[in-house]
N, CA, C and O atoms as a Tinker XYZ file with bonds, in Angstrom:
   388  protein
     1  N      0.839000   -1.183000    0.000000    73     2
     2  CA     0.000000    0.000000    0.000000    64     1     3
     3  C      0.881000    1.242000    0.000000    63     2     4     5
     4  O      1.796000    1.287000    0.822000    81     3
     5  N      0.682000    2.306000   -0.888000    73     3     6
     6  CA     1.083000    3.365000   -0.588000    64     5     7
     7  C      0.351000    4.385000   -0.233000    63     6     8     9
     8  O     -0.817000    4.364000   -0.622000    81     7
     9  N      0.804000    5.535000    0.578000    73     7    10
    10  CA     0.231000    6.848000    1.065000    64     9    11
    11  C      1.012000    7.972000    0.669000    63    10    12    13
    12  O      2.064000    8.289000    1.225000    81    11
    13  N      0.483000    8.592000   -0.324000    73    11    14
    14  CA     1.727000    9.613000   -0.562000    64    13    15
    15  C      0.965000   10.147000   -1.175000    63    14    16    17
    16  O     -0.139000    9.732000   -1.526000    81    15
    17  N      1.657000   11.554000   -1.472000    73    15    18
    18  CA     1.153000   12.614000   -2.711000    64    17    19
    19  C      1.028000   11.588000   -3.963000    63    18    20    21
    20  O      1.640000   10.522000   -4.032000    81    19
    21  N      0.347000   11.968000   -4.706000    73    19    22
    22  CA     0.275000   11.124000   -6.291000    64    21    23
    23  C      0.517000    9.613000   -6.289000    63    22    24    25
    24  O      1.009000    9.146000   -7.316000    81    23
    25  N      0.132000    8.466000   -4.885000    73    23    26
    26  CA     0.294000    7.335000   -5.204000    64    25    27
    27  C     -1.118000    6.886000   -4.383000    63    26    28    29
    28  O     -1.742000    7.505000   -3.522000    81    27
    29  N     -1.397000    5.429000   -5.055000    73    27    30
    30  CA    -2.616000    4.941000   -4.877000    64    29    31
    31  C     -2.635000    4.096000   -3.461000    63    30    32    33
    32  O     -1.607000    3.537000   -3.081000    81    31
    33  N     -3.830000    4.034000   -2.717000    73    31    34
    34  CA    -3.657000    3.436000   -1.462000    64    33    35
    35  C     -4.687000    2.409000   -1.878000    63    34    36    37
    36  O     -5.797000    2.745000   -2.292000    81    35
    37  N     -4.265000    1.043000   -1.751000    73    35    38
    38  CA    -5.236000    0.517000   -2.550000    64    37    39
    39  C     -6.057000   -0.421000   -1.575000    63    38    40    41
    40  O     -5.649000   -0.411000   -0.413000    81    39
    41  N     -6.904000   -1.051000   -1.789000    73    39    42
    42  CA    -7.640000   -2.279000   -0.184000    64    41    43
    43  C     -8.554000   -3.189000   -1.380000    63    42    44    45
    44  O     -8.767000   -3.115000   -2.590000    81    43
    45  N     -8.786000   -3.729000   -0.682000    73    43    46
    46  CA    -9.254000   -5.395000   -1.169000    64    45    47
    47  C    -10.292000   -5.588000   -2.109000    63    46    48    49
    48  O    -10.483000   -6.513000   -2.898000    81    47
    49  N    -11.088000   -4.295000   -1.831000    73    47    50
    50  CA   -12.287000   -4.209000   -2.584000    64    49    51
    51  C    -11.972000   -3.822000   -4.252000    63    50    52    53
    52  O    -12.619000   -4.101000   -5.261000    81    51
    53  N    -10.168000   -2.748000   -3.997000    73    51    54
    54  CA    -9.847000   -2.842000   -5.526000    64    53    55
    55  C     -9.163000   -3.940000   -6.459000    63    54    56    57
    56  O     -8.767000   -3.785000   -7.614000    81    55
    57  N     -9.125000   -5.066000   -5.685000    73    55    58
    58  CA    -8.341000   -5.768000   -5.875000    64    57    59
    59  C     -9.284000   -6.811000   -7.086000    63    58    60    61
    60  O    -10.382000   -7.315000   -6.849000    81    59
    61  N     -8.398000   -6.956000   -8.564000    73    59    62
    62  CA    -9.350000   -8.297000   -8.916000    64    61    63
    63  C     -8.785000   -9.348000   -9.526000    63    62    64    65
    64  O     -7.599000   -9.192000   -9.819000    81    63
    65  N     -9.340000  -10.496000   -9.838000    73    63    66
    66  CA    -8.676000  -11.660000  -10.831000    64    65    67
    67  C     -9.100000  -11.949000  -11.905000    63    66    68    69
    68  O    -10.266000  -12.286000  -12.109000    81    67
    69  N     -8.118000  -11.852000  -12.854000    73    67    70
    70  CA    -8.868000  -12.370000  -14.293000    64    69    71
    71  C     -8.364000  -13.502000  -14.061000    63    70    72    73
    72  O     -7.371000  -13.482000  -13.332000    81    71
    73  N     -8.930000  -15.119000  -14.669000    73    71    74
    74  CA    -8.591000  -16.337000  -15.107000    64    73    75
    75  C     -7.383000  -16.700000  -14.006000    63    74    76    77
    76  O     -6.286000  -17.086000  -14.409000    81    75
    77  N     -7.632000  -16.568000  -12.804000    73    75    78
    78  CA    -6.274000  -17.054000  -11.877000    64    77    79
    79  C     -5.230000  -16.675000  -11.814000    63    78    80    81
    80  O     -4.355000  -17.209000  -11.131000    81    79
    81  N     -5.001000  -15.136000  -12.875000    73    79    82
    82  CA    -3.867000  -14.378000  -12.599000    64    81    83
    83  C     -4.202000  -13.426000  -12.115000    63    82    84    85
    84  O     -4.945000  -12.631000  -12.690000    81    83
    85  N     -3.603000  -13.202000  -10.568000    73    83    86
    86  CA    -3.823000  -11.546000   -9.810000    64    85    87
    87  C     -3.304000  -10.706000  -10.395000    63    86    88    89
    88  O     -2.245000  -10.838000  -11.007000    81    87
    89  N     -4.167000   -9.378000  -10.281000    73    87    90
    90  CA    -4.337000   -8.336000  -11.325000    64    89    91
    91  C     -4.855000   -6.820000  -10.573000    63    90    92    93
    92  O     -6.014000   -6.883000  -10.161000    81    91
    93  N     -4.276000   -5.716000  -10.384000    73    91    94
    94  CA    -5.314000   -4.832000  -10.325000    64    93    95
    95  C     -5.185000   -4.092000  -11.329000    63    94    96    97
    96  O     -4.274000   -3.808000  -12.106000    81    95
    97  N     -6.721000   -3.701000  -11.128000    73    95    98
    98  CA    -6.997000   -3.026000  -12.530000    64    97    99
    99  C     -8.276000   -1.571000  -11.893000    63    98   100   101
   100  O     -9.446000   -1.573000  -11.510000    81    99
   101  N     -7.327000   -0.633000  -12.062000    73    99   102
   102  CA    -7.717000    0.370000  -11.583000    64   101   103
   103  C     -8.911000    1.075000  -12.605000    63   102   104   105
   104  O     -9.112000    1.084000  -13.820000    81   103
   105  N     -9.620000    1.694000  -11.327000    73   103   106
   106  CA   -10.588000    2.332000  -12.452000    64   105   107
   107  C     -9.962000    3.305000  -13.320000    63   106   108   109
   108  O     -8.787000    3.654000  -13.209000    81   107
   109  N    -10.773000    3.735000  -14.186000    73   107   110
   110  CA   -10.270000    4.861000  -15.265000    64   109   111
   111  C     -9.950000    6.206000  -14.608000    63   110   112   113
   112  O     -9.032000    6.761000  -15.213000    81   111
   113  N    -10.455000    6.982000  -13.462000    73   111   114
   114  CA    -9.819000    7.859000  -12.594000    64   113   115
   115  C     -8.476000    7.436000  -11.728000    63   114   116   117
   116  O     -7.863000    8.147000  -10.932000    81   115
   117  N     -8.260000    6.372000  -12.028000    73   115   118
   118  CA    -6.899000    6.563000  -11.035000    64   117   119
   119  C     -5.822000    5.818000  -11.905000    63   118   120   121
   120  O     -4.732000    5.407000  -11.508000    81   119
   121  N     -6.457000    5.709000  -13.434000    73   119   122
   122  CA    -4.803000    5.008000  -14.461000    64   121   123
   123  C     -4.164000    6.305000  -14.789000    63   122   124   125
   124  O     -4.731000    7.311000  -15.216000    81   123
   125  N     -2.827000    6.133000  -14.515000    73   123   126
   126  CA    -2.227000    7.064000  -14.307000    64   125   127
   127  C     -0.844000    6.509000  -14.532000    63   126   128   129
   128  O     -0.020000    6.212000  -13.667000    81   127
   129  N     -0.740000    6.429000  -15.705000    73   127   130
   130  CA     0.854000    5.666000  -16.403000    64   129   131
   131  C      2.102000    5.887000  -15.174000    63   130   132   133
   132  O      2.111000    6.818000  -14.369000    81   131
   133  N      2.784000    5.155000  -15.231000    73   131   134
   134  CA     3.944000    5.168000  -13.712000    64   133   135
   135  C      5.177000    5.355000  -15.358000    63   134   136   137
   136  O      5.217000    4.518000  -16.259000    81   135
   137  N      6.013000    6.636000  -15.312000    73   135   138
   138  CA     7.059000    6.890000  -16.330000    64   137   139
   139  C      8.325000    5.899000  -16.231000    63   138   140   141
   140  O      9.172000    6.128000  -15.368000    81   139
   141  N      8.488000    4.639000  -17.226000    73   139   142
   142  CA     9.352000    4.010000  -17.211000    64   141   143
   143  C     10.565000    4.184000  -18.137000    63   142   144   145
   144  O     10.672000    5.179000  -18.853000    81   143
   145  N     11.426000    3.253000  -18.111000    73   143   146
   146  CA    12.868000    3.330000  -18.973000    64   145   147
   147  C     12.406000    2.634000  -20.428000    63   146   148   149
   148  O     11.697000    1.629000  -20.384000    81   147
   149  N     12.594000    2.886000  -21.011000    73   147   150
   150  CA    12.592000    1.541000  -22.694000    64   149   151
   151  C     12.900000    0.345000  -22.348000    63   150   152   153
   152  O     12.465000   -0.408000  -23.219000    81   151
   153  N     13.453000   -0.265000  -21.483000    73   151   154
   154  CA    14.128000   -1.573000  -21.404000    64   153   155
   155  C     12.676000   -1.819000  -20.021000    63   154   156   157
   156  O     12.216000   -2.961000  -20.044000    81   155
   157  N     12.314000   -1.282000  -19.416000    73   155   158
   158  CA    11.304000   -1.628000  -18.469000    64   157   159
   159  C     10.014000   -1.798000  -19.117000    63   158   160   161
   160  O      9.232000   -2.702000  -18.821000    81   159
   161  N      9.787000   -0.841000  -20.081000    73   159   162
   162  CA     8.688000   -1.413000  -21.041000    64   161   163
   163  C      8.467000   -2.527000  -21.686000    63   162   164   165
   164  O      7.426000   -3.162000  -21.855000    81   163
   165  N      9.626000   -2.720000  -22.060000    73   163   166
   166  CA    10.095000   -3.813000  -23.086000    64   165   167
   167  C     10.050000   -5.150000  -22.192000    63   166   168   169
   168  O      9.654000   -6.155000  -22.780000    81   167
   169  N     10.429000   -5.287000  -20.767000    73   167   170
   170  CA    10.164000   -6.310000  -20.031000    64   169   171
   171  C      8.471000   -6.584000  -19.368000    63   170   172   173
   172  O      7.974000   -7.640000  -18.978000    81   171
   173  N      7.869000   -5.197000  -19.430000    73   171   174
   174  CA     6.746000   -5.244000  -19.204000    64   173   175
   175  C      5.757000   -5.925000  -20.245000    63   174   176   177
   176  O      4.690000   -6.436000  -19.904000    81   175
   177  N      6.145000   -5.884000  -21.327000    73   175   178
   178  CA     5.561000   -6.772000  -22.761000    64   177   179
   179  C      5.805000   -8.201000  -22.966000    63   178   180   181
   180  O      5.167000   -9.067000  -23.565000    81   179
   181  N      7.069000   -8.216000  -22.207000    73   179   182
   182  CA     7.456000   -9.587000  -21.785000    64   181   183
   183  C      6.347000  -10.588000  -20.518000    63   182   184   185
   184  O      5.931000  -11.739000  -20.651000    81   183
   185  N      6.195000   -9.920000  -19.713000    73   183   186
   186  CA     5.116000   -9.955000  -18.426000    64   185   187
   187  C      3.805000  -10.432000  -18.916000    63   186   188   189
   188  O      3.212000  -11.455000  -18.575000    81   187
   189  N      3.257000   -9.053000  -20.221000    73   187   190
   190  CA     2.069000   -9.528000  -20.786000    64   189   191
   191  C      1.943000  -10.483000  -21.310000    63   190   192   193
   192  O      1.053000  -11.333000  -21.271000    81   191
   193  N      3.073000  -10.381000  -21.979000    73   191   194
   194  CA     2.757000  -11.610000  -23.021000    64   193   195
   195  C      2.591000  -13.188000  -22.461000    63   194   196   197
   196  O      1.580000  -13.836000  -22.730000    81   195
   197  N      3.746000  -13.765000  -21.613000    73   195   198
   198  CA     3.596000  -14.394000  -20.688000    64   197   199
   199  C      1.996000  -14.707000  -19.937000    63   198   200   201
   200  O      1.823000  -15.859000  -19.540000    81   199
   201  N      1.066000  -13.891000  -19.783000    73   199   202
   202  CA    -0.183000  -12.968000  -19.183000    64   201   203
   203  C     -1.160000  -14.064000  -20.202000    63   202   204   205
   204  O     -1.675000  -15.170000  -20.042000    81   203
   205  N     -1.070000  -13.003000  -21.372000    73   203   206
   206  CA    -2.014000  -13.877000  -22.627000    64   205   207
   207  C     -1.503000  -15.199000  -22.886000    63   206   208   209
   208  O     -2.364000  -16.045000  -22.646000    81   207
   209  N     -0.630000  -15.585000  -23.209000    73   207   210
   210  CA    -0.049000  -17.317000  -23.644000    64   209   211
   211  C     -1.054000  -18.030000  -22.447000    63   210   212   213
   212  O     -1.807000  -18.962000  -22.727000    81   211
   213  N     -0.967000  -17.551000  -21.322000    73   211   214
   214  CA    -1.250000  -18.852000  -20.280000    64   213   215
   215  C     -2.830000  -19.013000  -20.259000    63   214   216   217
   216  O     -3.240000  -20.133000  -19.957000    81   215
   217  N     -3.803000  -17.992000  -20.555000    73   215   218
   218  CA    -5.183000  -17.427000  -20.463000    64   217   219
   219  C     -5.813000  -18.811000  -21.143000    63   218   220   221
   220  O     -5.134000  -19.490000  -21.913000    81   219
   221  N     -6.760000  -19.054000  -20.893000    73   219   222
   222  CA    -7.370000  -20.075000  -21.567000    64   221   223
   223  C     -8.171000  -19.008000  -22.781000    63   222   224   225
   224  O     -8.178000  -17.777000  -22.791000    81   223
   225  N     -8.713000  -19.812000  -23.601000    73   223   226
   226  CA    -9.051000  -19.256000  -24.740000    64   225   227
   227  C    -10.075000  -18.635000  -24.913000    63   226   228   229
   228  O    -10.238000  -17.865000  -25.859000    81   227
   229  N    -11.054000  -18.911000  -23.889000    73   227   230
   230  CA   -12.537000  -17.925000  -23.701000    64   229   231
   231  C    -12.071000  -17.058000  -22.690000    63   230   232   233
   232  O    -12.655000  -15.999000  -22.921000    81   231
   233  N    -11.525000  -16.941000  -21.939000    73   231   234
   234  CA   -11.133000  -16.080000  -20.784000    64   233   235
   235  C    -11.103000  -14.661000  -21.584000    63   234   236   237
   236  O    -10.761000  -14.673000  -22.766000    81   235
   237  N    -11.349000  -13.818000  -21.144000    73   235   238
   238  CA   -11.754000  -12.335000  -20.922000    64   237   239
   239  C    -10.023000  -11.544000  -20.992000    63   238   240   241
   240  O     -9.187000  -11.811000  -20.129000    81   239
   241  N     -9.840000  -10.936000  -21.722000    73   239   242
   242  CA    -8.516000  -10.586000  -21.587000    64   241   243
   243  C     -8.372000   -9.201000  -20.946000    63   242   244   245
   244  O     -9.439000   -8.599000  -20.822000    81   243
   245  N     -7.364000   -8.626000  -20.550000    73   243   246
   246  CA    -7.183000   -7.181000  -20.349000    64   245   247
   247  C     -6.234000   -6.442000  -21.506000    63   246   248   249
   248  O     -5.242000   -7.075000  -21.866000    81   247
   249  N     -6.413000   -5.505000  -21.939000    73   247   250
   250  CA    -5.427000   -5.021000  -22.733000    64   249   251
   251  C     -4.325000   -4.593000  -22.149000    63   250   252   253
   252  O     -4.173000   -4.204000  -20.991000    81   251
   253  N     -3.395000   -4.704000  -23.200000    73   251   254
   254  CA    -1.766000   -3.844000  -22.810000    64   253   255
   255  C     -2.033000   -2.944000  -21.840000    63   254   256   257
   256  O     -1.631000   -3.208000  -20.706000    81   255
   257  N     -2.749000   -1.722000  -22.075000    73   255   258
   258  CA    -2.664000   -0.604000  -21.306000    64   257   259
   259  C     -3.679000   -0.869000  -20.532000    63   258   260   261
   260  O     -3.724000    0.317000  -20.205000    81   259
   261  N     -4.791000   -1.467000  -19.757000    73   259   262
   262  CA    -4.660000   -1.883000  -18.095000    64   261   263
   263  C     -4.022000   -2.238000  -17.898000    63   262   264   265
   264  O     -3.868000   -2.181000  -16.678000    81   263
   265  N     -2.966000   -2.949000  -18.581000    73   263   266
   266  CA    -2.031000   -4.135000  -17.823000    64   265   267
   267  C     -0.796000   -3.252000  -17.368000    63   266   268   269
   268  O      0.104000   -3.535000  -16.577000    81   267
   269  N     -1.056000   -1.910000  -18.223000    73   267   270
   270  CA     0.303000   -0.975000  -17.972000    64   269   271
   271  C     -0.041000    0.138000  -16.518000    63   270   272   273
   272  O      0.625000    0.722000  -15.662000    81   271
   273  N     -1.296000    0.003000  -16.838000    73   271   274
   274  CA    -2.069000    0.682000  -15.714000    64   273   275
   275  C     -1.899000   -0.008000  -14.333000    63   274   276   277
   276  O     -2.355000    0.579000  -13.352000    81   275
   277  N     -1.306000   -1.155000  -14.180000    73   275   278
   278  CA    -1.133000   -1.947000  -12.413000    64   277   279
   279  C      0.376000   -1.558000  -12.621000    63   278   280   281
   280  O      1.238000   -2.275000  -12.113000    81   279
   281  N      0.580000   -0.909000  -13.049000    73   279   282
   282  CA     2.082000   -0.533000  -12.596000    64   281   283
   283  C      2.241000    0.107000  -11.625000    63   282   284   285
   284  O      1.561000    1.126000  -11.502000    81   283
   285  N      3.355000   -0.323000  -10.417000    73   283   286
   286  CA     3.089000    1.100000   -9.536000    64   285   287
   287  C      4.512000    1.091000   -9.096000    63   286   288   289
   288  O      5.185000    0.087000   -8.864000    81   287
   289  N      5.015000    2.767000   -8.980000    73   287   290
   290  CA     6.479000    2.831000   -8.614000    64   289   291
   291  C      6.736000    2.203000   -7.319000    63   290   292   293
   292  O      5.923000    1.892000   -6.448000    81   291
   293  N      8.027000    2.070000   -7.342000    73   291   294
   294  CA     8.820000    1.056000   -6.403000    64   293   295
   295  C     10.141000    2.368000   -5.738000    63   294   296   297
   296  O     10.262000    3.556000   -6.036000    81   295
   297  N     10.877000    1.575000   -4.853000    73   295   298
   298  CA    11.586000    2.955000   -4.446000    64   297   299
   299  C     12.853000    2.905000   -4.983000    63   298   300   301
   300  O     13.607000    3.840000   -4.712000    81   299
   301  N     13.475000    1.490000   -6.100000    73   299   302
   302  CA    14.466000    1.756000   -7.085000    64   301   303
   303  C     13.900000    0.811000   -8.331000    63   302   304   305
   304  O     14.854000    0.443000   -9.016000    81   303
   305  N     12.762000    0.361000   -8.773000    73   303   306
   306  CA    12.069000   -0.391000   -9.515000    64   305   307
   307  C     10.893000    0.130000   -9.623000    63   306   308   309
   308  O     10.593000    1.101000   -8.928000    81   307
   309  N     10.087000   -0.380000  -10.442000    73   307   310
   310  CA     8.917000   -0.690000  -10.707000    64   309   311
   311  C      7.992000   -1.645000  -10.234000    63   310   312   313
   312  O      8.768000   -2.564000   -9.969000    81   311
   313  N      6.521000   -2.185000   -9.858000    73   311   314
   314  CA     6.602000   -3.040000   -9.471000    64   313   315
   315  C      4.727000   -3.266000   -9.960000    63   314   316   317
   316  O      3.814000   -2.481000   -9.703000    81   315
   317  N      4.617000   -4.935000  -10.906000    73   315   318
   318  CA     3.553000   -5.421000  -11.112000    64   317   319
   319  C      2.945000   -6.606000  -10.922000    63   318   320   321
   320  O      3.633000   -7.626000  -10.872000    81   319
   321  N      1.561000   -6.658000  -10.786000    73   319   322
   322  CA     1.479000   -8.000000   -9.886000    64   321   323
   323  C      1.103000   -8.692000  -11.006000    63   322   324   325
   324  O      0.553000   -8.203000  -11.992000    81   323
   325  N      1.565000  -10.424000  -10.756000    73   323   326
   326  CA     1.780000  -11.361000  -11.735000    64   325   327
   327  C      1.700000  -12.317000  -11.066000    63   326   328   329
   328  O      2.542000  -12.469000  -10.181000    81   327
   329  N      0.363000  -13.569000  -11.310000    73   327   330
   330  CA    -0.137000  -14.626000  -10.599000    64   329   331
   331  C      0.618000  -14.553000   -9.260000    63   330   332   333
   332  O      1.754000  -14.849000   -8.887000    81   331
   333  N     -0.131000  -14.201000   -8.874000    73   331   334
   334  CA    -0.744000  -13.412000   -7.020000    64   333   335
   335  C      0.308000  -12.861000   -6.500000    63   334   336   337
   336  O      0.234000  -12.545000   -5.312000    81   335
   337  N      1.495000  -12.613000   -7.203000    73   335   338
   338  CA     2.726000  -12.251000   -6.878000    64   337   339
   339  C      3.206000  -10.662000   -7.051000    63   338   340   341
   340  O      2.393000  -10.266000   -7.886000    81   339
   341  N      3.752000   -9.944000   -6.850000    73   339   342
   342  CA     4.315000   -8.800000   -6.964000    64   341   343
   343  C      5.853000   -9.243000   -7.621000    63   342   344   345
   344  O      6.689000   -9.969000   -7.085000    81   343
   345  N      5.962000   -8.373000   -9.329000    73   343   346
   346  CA     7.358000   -8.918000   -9.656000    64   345   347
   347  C      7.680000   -7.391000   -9.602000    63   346   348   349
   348  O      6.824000   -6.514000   -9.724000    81   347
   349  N      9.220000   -7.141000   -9.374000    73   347   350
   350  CA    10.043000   -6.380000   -9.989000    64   349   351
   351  C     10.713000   -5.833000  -10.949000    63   350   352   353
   352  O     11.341000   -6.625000  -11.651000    81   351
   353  N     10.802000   -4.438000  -11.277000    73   351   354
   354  CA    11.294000   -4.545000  -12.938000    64   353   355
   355  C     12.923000   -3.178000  -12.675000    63   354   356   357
   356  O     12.608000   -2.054000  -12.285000    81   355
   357  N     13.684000   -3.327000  -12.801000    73   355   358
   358  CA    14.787000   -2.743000  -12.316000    64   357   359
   359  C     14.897000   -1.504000  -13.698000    63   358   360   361
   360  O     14.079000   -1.538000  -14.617000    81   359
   361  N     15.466000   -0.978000  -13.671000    73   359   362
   362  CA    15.343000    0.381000  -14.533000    64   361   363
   363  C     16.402000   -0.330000  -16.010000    63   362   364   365
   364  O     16.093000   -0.138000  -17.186000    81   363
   365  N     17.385000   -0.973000  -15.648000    73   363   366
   366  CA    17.909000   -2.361000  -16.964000    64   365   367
   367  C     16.712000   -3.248000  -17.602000    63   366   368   369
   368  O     16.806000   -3.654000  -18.760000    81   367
   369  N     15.560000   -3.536000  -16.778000    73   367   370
   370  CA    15.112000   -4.457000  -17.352000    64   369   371
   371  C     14.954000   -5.614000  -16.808000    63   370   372   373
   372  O     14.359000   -6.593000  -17.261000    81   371
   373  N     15.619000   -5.457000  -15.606000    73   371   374
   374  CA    15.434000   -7.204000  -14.987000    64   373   375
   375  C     14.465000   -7.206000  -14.466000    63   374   376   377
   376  O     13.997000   -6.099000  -14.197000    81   375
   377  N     13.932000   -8.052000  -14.193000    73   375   378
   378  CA    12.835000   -8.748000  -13.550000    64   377   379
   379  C     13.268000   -9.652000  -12.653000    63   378   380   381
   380  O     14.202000  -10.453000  -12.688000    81   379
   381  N     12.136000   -9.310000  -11.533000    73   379   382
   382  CA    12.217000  -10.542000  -10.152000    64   381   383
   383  C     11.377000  -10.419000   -9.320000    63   382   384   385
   384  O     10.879000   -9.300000   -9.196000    81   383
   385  N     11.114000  -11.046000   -8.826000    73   383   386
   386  CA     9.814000  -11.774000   -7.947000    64   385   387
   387  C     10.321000  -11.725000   -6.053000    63   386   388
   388  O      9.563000  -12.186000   -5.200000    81   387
């Protein structure tokens, strides 16, 4: 949870699941792009994609940009949640869990 000027405090009720991958997906008043590096994007497409491959085939998808929308800054990363997990995205590009 964060409390700060310009960051989201979030509780359970915002919380949702598509197809068994944890997900938030903020309403349209509070998407609010988090400014990343090129190489953090580029791992973030990696994330999605990963996201869609696993989805079963009727499952309900989210687009790129909700999916860019659960981004939320970190205090030297980035950070998005990915089957019920919170991963990391380092300003290179790495990723970790």
């Amino acid at each position: 949870m964060w409390h700060g000027k310009g960051q989201h405090c979030w509780d359970s009720s915002r919380l949702a699941r598509w197809s068994g991958l944890a997900g938030v997906i903020p309403t349209p008043k509070e998407q609010q792009m988090v400014k990343t590096t090129r190489p953090q994007r580029e791992a973030l497409h990696r994330v999605y994609v990963r996201i869609v491959q696993a989805q079963k085939p009727s499952a309900k998808l989210i687009s790129y940009r909700q999916f860019r929308s659960t981004v939320q800054p970190g205090s030297c990363c980035i950070m998005v949640p990915f089957a019920g997990m919170w991963l990391g995205i380092e300003h290179d590009g790495y990723t970790h869990s």
